[in-house]
N, CA, C and O atoms as a GROMACS GRO file, in nm:
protein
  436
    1UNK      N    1 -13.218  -9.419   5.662
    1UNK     CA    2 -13.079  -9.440   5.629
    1UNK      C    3 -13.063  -9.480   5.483
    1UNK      O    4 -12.991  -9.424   5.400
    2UNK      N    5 -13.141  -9.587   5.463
    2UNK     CA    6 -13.169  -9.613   5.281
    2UNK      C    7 -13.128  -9.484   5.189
    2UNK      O    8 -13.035  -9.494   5.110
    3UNK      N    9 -13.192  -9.377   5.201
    3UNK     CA   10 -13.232  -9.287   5.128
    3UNK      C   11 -13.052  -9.220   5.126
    3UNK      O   12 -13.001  -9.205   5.014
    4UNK      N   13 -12.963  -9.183   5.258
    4UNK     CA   14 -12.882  -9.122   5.271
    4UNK      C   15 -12.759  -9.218   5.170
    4UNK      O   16 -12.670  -9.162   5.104
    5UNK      N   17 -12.774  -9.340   5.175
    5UNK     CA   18 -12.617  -9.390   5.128
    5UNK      C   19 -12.732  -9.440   4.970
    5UNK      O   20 -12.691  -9.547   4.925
    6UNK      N   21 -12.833  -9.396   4.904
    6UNK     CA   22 -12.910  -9.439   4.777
    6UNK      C   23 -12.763  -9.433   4.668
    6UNK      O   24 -12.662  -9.412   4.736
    7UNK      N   25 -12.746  -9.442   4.586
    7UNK     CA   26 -12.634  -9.352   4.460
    7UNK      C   27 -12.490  -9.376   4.521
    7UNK      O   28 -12.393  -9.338   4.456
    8UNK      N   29 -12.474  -9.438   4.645
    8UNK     CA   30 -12.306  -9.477   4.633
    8UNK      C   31 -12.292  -9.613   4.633
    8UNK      O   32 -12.367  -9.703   4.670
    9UNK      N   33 -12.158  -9.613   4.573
    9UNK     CA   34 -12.086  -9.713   4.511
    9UNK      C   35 -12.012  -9.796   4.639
    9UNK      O   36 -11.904  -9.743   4.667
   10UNK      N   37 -12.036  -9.887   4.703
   10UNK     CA   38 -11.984  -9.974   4.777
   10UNK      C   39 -11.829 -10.036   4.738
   10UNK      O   40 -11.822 -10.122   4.651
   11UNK      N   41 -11.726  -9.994   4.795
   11UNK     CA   42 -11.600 -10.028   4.748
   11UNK      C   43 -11.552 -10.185   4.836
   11UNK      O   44 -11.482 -10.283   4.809
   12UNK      N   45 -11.630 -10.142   4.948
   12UNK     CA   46 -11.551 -10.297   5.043
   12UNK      C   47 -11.615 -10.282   5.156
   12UNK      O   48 -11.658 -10.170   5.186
   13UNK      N   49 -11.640 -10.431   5.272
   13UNK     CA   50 -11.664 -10.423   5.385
   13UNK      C   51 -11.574 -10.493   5.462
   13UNK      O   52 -11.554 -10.610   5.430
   14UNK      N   53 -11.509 -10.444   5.564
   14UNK     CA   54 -11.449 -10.476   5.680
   14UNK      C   55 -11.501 -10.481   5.787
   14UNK      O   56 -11.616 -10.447   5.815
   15UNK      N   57 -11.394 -10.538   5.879
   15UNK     CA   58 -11.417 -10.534   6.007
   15UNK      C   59 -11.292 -10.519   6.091
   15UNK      O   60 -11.176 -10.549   6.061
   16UNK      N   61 -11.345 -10.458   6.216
   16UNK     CA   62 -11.266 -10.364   6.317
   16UNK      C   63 -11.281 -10.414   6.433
   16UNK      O   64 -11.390 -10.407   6.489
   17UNK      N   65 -11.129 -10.500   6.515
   17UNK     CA   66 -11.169 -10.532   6.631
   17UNK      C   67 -11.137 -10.416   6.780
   17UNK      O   68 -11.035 -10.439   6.845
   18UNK      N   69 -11.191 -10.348   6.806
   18UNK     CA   70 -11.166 -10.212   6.888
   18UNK      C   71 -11.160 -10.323   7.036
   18UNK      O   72 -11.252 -10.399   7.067
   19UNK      N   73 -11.014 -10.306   7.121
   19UNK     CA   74 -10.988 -10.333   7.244
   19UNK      C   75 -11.022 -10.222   7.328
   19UNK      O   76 -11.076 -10.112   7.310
   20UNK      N   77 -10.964 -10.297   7.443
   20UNK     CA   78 -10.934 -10.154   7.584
   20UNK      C   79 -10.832 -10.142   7.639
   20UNK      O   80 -10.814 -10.092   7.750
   21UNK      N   81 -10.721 -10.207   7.536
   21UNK     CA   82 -10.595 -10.204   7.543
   21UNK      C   83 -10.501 -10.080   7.492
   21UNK      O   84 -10.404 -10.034   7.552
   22UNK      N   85 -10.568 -10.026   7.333
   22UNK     CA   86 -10.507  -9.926   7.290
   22UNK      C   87 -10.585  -9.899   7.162
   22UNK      O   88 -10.643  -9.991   7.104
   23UNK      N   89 -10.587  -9.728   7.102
   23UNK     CA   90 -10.673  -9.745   7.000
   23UNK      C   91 -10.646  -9.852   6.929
   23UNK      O   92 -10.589  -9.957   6.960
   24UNK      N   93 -10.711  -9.802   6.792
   24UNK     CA   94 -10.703  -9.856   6.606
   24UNK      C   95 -10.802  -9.775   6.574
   24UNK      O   96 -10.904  -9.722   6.618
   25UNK      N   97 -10.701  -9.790   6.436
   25UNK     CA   98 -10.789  -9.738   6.322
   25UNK      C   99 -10.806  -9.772   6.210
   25UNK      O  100 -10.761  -9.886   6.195
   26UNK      N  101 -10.868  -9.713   6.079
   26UNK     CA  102 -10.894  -9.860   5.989
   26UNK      C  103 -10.753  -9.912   5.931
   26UNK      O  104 -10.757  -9.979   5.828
   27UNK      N  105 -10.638  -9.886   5.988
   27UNK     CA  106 -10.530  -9.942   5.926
   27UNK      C  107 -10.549 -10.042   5.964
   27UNK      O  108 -10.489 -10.127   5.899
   28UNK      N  109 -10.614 -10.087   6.054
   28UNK     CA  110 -10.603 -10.198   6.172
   28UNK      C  111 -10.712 -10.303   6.158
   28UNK      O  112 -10.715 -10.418   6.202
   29UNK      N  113 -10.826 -10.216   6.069
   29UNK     CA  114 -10.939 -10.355   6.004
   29UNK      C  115 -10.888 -10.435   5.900
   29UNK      O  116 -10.788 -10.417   5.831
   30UNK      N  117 -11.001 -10.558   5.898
   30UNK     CA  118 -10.964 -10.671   5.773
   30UNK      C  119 -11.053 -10.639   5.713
   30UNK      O  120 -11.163 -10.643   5.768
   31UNK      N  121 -11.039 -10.586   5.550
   31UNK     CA  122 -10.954 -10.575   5.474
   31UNK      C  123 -10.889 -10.419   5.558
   31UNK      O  124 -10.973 -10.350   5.615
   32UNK      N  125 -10.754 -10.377   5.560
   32UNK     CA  126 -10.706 -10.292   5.591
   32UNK      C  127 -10.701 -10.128   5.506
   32UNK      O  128 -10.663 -10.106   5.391
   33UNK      N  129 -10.749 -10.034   5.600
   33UNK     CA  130 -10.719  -9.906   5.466
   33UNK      C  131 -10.564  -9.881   5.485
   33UNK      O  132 -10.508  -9.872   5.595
   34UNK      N  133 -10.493  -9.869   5.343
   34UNK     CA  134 -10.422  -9.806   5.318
   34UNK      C  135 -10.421  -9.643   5.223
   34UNK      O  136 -10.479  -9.611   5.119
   35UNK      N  137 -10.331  -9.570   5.313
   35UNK     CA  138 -10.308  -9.474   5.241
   35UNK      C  139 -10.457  -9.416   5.227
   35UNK      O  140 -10.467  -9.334   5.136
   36UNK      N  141 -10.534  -9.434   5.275
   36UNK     CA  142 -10.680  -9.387   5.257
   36UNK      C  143 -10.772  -9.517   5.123
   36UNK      O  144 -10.893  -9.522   5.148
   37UNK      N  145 -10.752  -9.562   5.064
   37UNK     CA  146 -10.755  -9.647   4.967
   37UNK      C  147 -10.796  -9.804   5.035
   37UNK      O  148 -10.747  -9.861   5.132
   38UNK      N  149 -10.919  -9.855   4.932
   38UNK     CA  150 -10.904 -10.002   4.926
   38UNK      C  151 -10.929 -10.074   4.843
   38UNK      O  152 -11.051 -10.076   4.829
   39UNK      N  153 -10.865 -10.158   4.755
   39UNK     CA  154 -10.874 -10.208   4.661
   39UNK      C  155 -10.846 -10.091   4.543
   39UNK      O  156 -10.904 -10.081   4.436
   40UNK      N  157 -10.755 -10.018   4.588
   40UNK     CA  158 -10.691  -9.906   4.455
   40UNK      C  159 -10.826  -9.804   4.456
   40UNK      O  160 -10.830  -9.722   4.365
   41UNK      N  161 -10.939  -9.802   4.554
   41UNK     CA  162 -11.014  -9.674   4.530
   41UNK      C  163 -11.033  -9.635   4.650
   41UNK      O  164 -11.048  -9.712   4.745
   42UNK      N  165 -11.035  -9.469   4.657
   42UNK     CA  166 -11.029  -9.394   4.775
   42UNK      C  167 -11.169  -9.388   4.853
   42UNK      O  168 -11.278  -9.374   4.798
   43UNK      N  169 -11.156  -9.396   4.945
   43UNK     CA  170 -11.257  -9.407   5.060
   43UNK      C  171 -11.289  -9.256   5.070
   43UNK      O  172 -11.201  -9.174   5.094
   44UNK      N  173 -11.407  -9.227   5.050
   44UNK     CA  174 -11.434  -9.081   5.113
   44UNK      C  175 -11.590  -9.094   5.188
   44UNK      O  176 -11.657  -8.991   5.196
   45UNK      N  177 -11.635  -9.195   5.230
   45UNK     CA  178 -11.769  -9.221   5.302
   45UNK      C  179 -11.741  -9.340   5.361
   45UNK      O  180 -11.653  -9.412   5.314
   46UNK      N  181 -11.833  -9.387   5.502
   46UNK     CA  182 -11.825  -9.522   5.503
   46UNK      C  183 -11.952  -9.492   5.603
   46UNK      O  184 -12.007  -9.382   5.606
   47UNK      N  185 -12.004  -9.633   5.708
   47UNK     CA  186 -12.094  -9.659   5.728
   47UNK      C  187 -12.071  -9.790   5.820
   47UNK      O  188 -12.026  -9.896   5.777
   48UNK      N  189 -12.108  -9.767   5.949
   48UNK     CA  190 -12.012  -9.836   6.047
   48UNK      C  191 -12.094  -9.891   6.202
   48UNK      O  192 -12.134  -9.803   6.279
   49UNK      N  193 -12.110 -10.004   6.231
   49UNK     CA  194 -12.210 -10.078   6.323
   49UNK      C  195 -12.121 -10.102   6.475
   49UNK      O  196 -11.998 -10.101   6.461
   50UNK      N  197 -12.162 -10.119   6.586
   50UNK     CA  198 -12.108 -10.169   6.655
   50UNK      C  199 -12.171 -10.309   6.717
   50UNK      O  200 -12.287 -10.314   6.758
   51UNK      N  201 -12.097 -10.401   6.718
   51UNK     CA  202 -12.136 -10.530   6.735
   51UNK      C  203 -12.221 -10.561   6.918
   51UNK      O  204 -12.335 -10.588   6.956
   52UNK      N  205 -12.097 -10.540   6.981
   52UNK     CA  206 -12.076 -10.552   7.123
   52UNK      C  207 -12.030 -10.446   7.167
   52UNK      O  208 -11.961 -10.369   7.101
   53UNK      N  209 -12.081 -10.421   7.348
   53UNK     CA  210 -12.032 -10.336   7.423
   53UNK      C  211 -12.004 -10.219   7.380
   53UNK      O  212 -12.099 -10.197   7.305
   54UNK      N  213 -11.933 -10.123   7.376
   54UNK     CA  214 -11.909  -9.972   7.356
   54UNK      C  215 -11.785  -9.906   7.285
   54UNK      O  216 -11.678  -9.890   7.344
   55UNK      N  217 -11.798  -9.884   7.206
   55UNK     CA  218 -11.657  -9.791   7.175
   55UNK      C  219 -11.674  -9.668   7.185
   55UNK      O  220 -11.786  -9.618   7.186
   56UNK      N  221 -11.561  -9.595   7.196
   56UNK     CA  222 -11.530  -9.450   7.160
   56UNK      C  223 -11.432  -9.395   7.091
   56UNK      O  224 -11.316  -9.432   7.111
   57UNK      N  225 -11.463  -9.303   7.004
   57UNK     CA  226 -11.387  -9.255   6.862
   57UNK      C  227 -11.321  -9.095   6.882
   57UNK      O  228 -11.354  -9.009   6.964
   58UNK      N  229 -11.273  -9.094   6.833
   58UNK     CA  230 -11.198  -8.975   6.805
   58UNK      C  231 -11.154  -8.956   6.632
   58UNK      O  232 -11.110  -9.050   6.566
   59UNK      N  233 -11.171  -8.841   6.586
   59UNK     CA  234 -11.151  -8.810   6.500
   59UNK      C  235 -11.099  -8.695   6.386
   59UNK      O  236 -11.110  -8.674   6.266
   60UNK      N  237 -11.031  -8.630   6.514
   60UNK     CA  238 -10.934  -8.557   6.510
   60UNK      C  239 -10.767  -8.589   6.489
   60UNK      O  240 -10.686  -8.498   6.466
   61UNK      N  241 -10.728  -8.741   6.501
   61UNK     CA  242 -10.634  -8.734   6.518
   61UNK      C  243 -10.538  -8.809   6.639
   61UNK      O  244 -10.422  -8.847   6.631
   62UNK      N  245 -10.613  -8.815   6.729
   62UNK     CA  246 -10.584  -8.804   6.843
   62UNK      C  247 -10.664  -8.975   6.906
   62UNK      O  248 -10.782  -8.997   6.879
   63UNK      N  249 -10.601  -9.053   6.967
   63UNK     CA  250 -10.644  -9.135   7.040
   63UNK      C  251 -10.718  -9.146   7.127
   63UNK      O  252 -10.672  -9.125   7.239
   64UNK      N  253 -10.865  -9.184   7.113
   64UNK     CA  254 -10.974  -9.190   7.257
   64UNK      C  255 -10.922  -9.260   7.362
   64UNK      O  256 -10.808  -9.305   7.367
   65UNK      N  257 -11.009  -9.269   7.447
   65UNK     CA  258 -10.966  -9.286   7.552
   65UNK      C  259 -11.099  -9.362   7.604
   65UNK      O  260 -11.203  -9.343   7.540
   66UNK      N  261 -11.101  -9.459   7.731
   66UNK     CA  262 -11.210  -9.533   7.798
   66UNK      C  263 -11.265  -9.401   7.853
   66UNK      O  264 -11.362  -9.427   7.924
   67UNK      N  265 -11.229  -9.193   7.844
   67UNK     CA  266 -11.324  -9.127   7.907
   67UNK      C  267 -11.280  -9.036   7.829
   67UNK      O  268 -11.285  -8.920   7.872
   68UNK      N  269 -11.228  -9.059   7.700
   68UNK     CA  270 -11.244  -8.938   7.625
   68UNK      C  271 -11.289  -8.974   7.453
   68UNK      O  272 -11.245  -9.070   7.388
   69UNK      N  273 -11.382  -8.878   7.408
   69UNK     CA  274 -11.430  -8.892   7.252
   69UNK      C  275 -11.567  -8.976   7.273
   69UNK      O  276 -11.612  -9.031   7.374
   70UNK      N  277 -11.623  -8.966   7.127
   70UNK     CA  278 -11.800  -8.992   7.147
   70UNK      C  279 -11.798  -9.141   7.165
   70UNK      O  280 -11.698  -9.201   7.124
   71UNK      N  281 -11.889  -9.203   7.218
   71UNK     CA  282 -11.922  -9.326   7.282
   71UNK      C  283 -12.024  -9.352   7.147
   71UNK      O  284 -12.092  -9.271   7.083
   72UNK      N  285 -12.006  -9.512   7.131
   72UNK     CA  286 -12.135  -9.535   7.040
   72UNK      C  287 -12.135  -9.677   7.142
   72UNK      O  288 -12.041  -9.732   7.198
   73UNK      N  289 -12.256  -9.705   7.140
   73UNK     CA  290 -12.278  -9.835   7.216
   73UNK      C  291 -12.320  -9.958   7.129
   73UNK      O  292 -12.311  -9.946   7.007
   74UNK      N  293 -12.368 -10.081   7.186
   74UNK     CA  294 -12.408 -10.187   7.146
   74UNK      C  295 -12.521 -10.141   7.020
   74UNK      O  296 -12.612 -10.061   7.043
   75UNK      N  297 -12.492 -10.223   6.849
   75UNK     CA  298 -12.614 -10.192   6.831
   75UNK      C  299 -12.635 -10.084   6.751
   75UNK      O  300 -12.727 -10.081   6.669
   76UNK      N  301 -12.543  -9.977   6.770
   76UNK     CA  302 -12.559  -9.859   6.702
   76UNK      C  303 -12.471  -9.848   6.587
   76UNK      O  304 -12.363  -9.905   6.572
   77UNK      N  305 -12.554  -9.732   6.474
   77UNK     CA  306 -12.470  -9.722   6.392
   77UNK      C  307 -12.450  -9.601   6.397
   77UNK      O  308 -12.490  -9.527   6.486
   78UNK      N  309 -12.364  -9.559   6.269
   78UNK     CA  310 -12.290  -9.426   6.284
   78UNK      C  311 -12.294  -9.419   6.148
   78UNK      O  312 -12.288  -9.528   6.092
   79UNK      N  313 -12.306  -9.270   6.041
   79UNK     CA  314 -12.339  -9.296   5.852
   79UNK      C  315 -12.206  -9.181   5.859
   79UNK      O  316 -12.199  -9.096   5.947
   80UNK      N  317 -12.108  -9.195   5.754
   80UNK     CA  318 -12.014  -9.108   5.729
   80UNK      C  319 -12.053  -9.098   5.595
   80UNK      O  320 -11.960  -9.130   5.521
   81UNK      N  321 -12.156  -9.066   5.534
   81UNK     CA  322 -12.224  -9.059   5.406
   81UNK      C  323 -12.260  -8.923   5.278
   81UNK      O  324 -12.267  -8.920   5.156
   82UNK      N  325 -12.274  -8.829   5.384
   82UNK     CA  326 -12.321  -8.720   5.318
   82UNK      C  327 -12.266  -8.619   5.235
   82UNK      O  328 -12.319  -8.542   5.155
   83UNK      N  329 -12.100  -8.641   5.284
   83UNK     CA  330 -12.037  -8.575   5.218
   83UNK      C  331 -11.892  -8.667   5.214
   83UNK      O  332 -11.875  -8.788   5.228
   84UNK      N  333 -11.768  -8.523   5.181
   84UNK     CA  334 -11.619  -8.632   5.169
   84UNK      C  335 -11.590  -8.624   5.300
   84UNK      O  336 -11.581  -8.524   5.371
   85UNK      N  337 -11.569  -8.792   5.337
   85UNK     CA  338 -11.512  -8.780   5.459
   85UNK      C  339 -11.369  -8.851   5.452
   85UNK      O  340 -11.314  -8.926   5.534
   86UNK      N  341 -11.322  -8.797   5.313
   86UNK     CA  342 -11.161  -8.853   5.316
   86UNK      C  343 -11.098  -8.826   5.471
   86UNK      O  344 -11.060  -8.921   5.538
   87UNK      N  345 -11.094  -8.734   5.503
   87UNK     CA  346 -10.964  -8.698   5.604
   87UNK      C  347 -11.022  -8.745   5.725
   87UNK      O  348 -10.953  -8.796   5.813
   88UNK      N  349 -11.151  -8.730   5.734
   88UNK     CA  350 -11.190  -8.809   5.878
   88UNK      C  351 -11.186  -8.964   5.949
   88UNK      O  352 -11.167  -9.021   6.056
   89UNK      N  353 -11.232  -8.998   5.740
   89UNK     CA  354 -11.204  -9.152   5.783
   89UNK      C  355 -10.969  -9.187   5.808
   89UNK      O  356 -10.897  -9.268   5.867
   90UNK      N  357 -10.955  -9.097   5.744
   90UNK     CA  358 -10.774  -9.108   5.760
   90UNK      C  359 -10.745  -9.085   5.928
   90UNK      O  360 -10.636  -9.109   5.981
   91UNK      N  361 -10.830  -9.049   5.979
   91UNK     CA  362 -10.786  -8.962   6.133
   91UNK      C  363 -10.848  -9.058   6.219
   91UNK      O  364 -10.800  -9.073   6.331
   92UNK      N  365 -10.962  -9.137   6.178
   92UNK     CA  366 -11.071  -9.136   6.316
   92UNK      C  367 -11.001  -9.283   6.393
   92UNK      O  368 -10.956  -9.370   6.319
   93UNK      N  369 -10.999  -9.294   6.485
   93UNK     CA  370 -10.946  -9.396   6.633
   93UNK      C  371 -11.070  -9.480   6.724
   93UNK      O  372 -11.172  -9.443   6.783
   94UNK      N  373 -11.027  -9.565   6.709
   94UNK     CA  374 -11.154  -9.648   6.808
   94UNK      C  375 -11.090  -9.738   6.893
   94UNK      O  376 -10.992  -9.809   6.876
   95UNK      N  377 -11.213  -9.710   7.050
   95UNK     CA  378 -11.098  -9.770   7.153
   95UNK      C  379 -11.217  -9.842   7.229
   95UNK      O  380 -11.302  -9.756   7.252
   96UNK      N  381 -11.256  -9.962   7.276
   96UNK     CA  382 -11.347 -10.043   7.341
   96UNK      C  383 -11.329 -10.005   7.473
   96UNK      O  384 -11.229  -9.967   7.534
   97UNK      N  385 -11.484 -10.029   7.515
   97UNK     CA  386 -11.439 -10.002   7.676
   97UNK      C  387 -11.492 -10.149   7.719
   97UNK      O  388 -11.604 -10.197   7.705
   98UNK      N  389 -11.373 -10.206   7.778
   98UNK     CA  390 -11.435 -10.355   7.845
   98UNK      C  391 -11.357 -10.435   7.763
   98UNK      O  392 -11.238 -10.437   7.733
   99UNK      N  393 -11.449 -10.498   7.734
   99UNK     CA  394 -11.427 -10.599   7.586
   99UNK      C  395 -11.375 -10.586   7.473
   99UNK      O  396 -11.318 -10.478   7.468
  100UNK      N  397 -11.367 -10.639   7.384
  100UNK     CA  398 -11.339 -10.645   7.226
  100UNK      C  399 -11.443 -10.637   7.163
  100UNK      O  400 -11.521 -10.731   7.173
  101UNK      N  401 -11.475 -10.526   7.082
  101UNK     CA  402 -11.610 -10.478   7.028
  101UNK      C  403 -11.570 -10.476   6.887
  101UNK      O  404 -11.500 -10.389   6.835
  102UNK      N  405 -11.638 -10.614   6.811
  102UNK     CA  406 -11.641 -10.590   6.652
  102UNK      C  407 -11.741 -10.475   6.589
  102UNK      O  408 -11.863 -10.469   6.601
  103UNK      N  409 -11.635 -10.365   6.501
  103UNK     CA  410 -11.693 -10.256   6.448
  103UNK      C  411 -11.709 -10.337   6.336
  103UNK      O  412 -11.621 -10.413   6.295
  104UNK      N  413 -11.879 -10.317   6.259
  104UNK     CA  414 -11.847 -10.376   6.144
  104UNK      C  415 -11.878 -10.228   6.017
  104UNK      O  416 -11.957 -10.136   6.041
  105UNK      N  417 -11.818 -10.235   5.925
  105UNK     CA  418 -11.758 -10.093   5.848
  105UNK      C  419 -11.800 -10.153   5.676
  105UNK      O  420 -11.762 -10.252   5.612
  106UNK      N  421 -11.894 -10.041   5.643
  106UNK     CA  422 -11.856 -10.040   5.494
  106UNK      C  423 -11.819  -9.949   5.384
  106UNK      O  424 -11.906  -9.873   5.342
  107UNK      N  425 -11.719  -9.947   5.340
  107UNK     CA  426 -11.692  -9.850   5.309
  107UNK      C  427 -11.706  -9.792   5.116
  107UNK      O  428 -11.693  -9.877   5.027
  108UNK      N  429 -11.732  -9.655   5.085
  108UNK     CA  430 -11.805  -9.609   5.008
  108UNK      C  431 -11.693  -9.547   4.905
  108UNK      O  432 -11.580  -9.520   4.947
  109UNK      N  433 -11.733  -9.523   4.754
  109UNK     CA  434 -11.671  -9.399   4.694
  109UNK      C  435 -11.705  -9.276   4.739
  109UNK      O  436 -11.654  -9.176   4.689
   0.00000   0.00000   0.00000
């Protein structure tokens, strides 16, 4: 993983509390994205842990569901690194199954 995020510029780290109440998305982490942006620079990578229990994402647009979109579990990470992931990180939804699962997120130029 080292090797994949080597040469980017770390803009900010947040955190994401994903329920099983209803999505979020990073409008919804502390520090919050706006407009795609944080701290006046655009997010086009990030890099993202799950604390507890399970979430599932969607990233189309569209709100997961406790049985719909990819599952990441306890523990795992996920690299949005390799290329621009402006529009994905603008789209993507996270929804806990169970509990309140802190996503923890860092996000890249």
């Amino acid at each position: 993983m080292e090797n994949q995020m080597a040469g980017l510029n770390v803009i900010d780290h947040a955190v994401l509390s994903a329920g099983s109440a209803a999505a979020v998305s990073l409008a919804d982490a502390s520090p919050a994205l706006a407009l795609g942006k944080i701290n006046g620079k655009t997010v086009r990578r990030m890099f993202l842990t799950v604390e507890t229990g399970t979430v599932r994402y969607r990233a189309d647009g569209t709100a997961p569901t406790a049985a719909t979109g990819h599952a990441i579990a306890k523990d795992d990470s996920i690299s949005f690194t390799g290329a621009n992931y402006e529009q994905l990180i603008s789209a993507i939804q996270f929804i806990g199954a169970g509990s309140v699962c802190p996503i923890q997120i860092t996000y890249f130029d």
